[in-house]
N, C-alpha and C positions, 0 to 999 in steps of 0.2 A: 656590193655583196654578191656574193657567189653562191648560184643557187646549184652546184654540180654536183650531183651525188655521188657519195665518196664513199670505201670502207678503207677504215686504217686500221693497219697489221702491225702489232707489236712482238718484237721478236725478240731474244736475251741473245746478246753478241757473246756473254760469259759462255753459254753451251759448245759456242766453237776454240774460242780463244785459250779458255782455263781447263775445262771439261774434257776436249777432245773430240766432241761430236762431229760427223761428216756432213760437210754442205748438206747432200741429200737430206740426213736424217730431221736438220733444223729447218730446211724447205720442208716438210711431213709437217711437221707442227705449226706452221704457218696455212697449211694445208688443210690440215683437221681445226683448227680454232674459224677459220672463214667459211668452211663448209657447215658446222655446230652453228654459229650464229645465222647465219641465211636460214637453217631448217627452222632454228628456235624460232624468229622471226620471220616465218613463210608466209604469213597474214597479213601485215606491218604493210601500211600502204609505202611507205618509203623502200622495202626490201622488193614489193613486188612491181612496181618501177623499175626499180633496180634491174631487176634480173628480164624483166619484159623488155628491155634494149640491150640484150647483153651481149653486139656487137661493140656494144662503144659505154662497158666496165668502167669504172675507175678505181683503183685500190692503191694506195700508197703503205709502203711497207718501211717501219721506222724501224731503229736499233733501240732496245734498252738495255744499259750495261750488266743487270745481274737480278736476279730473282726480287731483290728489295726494292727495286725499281717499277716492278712490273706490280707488283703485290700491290702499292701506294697508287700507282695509276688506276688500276678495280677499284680500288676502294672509293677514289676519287668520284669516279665513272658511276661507280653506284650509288655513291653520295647525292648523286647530279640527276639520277634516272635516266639512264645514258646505257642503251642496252649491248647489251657485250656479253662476250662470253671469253674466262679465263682457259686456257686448254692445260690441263693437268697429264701431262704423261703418265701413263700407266704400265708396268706396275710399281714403276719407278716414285711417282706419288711427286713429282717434280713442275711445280708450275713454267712452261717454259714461251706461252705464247700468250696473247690475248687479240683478238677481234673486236671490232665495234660493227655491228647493222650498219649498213648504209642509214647515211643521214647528210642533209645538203652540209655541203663544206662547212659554210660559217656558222653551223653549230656545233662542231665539235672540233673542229681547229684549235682552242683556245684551250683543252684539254693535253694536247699532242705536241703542241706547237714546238714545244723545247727539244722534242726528239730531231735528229739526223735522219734520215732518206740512210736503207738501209746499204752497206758496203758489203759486201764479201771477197777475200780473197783467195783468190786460188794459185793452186801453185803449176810451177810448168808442167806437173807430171796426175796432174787431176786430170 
């Protein structure tokens, strides 16, 4: 068992692929959903471990293919008491990320498991 503390980033690949978004703009929501969960849980003895070694982070950043994917994962998440927070672009009203708290690996692994390690590709002229 792996007691490493993790946060895993769930990110919608549709924002790049279908949508048009730029690298940058879907790094931001990965960005703002991991920042929103650490503050939400700034008390959480797991988040402030966390951040009290935060030469040696760990965050794993998965792909989910499109909004109804990500939607099903919270709910799951919250089904579970599995603290998280979904990032909602505004003013766009667009759910496009979500975060989990730091929490040791093998518990929330089994939530995530099915996603991919996240890819991005760029072009020769990015």
């Amino acid at each position: 068992m792996s007691n490493t503390l993790v946060q895993y980033i769930l990110l919608r690949t549709d924002l790049l692929k279908e949508l048009g978004w730029s690298i940058g703009a879907v790094v931001a929501q990965a960005c703002h959903a991991s920042t929103a969960v650490l503050h939400l849980n700034k008390d959480d003895e797991y988040t402030v471990k966390y951040l009290n070694d935060m030469d040696n982070m760990h965050k794993v950043v998965l792909e989910v293919p499109d909004e109804g994917a990500l939607i099903k994962v919270a709910a799951k998440l919250k089904e579970n008491s599995i603290a998280h927070k979904l990032w909602i672009e505004q003013p766009e009203n667009i759910p496009t990320c979500l975060a989990i708290k730091p929490y040791p690996k093998d518990e929330v692994k089994k939530y995530v498991g099915k996603f991919k390690l996240l890819k991005l590709q760029m072009s020769s002229t990015d």
